[in-house]
Each structure stands twice: as C-alpha cells, then as structure tokens.
N, C-alpha and C positions, 0 to 999 in steps of 0.2 A: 622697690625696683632695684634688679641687679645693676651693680656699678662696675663698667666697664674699660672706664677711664686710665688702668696702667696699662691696655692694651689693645684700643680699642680697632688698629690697624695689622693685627697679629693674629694669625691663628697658626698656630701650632703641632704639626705631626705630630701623631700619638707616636710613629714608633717608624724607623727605617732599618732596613735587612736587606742583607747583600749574601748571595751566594756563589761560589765560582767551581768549575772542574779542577782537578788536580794539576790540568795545563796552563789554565789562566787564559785558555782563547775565550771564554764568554763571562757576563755578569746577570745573573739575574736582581734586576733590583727591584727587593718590593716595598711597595709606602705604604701602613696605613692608614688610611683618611678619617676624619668626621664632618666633613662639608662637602655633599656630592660633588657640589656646583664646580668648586676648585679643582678638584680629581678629574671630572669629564674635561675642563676645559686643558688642563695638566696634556693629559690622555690624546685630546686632537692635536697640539700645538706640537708637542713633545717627542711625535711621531716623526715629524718633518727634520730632527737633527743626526746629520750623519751618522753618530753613533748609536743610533737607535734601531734596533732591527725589528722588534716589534713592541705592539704595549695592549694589554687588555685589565680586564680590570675581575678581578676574583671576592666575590663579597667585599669587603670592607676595607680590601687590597687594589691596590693599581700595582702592573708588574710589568717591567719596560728589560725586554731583552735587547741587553749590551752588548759592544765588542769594545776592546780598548782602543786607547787611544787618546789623541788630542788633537782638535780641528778648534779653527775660526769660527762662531757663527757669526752667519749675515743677516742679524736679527733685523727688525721689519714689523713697526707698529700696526696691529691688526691682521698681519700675514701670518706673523712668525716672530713673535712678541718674548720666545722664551724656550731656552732648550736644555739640552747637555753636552757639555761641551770638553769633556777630559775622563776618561775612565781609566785608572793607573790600580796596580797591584801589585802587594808584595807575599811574603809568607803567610804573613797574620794578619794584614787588614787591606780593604781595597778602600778605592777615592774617587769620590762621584765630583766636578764641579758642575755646577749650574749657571743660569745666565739668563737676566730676562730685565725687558725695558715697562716703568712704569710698575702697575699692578705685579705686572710677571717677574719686575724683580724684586719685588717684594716676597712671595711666594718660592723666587728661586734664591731667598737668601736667608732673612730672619726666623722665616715660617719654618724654616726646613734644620737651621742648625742649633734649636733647642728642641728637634724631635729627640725621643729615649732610644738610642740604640749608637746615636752618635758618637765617637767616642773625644773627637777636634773638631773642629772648624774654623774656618779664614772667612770671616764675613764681610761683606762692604753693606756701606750707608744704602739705605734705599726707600722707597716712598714719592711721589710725587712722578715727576716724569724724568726720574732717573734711573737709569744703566745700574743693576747690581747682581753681584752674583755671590755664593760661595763655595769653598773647597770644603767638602765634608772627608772625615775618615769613617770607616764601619769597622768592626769585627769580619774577617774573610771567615767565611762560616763556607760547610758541606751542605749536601741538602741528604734525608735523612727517611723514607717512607716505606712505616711498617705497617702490613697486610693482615689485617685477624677476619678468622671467620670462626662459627659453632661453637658459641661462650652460652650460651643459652640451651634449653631445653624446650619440650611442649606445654612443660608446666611452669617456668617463669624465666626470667630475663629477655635481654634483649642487648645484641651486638653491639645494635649500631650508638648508643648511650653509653655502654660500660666503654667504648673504643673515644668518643670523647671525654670523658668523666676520667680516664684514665691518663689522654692526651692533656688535658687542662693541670692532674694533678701533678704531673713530669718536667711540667715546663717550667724553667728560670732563666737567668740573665745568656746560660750558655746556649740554653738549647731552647729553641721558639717555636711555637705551636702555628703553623702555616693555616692549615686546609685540613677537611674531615670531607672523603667521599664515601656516599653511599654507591655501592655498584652492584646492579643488577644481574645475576646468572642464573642458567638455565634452572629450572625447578625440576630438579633431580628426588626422586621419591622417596631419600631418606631425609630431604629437609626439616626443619623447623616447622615453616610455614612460607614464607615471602622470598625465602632464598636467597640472601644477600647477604657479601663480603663489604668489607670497610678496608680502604685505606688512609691514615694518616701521615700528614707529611711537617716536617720540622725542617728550619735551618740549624744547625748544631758546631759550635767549635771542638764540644767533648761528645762524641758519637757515642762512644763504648758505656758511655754515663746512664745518657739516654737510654740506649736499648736495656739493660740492663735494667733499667727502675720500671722500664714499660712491661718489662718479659715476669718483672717479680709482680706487680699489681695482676697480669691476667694470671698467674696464676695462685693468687689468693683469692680474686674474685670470678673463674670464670666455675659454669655450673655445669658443664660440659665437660666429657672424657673426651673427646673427639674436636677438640679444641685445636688449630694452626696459628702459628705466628710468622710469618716472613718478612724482613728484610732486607731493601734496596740500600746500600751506601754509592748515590751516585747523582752527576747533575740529570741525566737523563734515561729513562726507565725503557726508554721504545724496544730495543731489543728483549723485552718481555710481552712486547703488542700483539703478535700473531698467538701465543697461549694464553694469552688473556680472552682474545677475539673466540678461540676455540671453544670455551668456558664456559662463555655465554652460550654459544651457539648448540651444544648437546654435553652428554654426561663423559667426562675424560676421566683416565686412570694415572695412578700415580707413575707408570711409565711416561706418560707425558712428560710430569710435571720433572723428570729425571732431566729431560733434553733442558732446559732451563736452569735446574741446580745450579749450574757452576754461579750466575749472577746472584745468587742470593746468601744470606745469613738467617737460615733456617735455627729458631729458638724453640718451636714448640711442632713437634709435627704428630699429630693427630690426622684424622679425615678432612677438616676444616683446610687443611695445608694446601690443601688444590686452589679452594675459592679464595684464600689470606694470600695467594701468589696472582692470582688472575687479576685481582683487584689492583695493584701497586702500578701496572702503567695507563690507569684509567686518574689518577689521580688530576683534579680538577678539569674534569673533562666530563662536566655533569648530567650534560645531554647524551652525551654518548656511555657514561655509565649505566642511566638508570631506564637504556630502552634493552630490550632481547635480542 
C-alpha cells in the first residue's frame, strides 16, 4: 500500500504560468491541475473575485483572465470560500496572491506555492478551518503561437504529430508548451487529404530561442516543399480572426494573406503559409476550429 503519510492534506500544482501584454493591463494565469475535482471547484468559486474577469479550463489547464490590482475579499464559507485577491507586475515577473477559508485555504496556499514554475512565495499556516493565503511570484512570460501547415505529403506524414512532437521537443524551463490546435479549413484540391493547419501555443521569456529551434526542426523534418511557418508574438491573435474565418470558409490567395502580414513572423513561406496563418487565432478554440 502507497504511504501517504508526509502529505497526506497536500496536493500539489504540477506547474503555474503567467502571461502578460507588453502594457501589463491583463494576466493570463494558467494552472496545471491532476485533480479535476479541485480545478472545477477552483474554477466556480474563483470567478466570483473582482479580479477575475474570466476562467475556463483548457485540457489539463484552468486559465483565469486577470486584471491587476489589489482588493479585499469578502470571503464567505460555502459562498465564496476562496479567490484572488492581488495581481501585481513588474519587468520580469508578475504576482498572483490567493486567499481562502478552510479547505480553500489550503488549496490557496500550500498546494499552490510548491507548484514548478513558482519562482517565491509568502505562505501562511492553513488546514482546518483557518484563513490562509499566499503571495506567489511567476516568470512574466509572452505568449508565443506558431502556425504550420503541408509538412506532409500523400505518401507519408502527418502535420498535426510532427507539430506536437516538435512543440514537446522545444520546450524547457523558458519556454512552455501551452496548447496544440487542430484547425479545420476549407478542402481546397491541392490538399493532402483532411485539410488542416495546426497551431501551437507557448508562454516564452526567450521568444527568439523558441521560434528559432521550432523553424530548425520543421525544417529537418518536414516532407513537404510547400511547407508554411507563421508566427504570432502577442497576448492576443483576434485581429487575425476575419482571415482565419475566410480560410475556412473558400480557397484565398496569397493577396489575402498580404493584408495580415504586418502581424506576423513569417519563418518559412511555402503554399502551406495561407493555412499555418488562418490557424493562429483559432488557437484553443476547439469547437470552432475543427467545424467548416
């Protein structure tokens, strides 16, 4: 029988990530969990705290859109048990505090400041039916999502695998492996077969690292001449949403994809470049990627 006994009131964040624009008006913070149960209840409570503008939860991620600041909560056994309660930021690292009564402060303190990505924290006592919170610091990271399509041929590969397999082998302590979408576009007659671009998304301190080791892997391993790489250094992709929309919806020419240039860091432009740019503001938005 597993012995549980040095922790047995503890569970432990695999891993916390913070993201911010170049302004510092917003935080994206993502946690990743191993216990649904605490994520969902995380998820409902965590919503209710002024600074929290929204939270959904991404596979294995719960992702709580910030704004900074610092507020009181009016915490409230059973109401409102547990929240966030300070969102501060400097050059290089930003500061989540948490706060929660009972269970929730357990969760908003011990659980949370021996996650991996932490890099301080101010912890209080907690357990039983007491008041605890802590001040965590993160890495202020960018957010980071490159677009490939046509790595493949009709005789072997496949995108959407070399685009993970490549995401997995890029990633370390600076740069983090977010999200892998697959994103459905129109089936245009010189495809593949199934017609779909990938986008992968990263939080990144060293961007130029990242793209760089990603842009050298697709091209040792793509099997395609007509292979695209694109791009996004940004919190948010939307002004790439109407040519993405387009993408899916019939066969666009590279005149299109001109009006868009300016946002992006085109690394490999092949034919692929149209579907590797349409993909990047669908990124986690999985329902809406993978319908026509």
């Amino acid at each position: 029988m597993a012995n549980i006994s040095d922790s047995p009131y503890t569970i432990s964040y695999p891993e916390i990530i913070a993201v911010a624009p170049g302004d510092g008006s917003e935080v994206e913070l993502i946690e990743r969990f191993d216990c649904t149960g605490g994520a969902m209840w995380v998820g409902h409570h965590y919503i209710k705290s002024p600074l929290v503008r929204s939270a959904r939860v991404v596979g294995s991620t719960q992702r709580f859109m910030l704004k900074p600041g610092c507020v009181d909560l009016e915490l409230e056994g059973s109401y409102f048990p547990a929240g966030i309660s300070a969102v501060e930021l400097n050059d290089s690292e930003i500061g989540i505090s948490y706060l929660g009564m009972g269970g929730g402060g357990v969760g908003a303190s011990v659980c949370r400041a021996s996650a991996k990505g932490v890099l301080r924290a101010d912890t209080d006592p907690s357990g039983g039916g007491k008041i605890a919170g802590t001040r965590l610091w993160l890495p202020r990271r960018e957010r980071v999502i490159i677009g490939i399509d046509d790595t493949d041929t009709s005789e072997e590969g496949a995108t959407w695998t070399l685009a993970h397999n490549i995401s997995k082998a890029v990633e370390d302590e600076h740069s983090r492996y977010l999200s892998h979408t697959i994103v459905q576009l129109f089936p245009v007659p010189y495809r593949t077969k199934n017609c779909v671009a990938l986008a992968c998304e990263f939080a990144t301190d060293r961007p130029e690292q990242l793209i760089d080791s990603f842009r050298k892997l697709v091209g040792k391993y793509t099997l395609s001449d007509e292979t695209g790489l694109a791009v996004f250094r940004g919190f948010d992709p939307s002004p790439l949403e109407e040519y993405g929309k387009s993408v899916k919806a019939g066969e666009v020419t590279m005149a299109d994809l001109d009006k868009i240039r300016k946002y992006l860091d085109i690394r490999i432009e092949g034919r692929g470049i149209i579907g590797a740019a349409a993909a990047i503001p669908y990124y986690t938005r999985y329902e809406e990627a993978l319908s026509i």
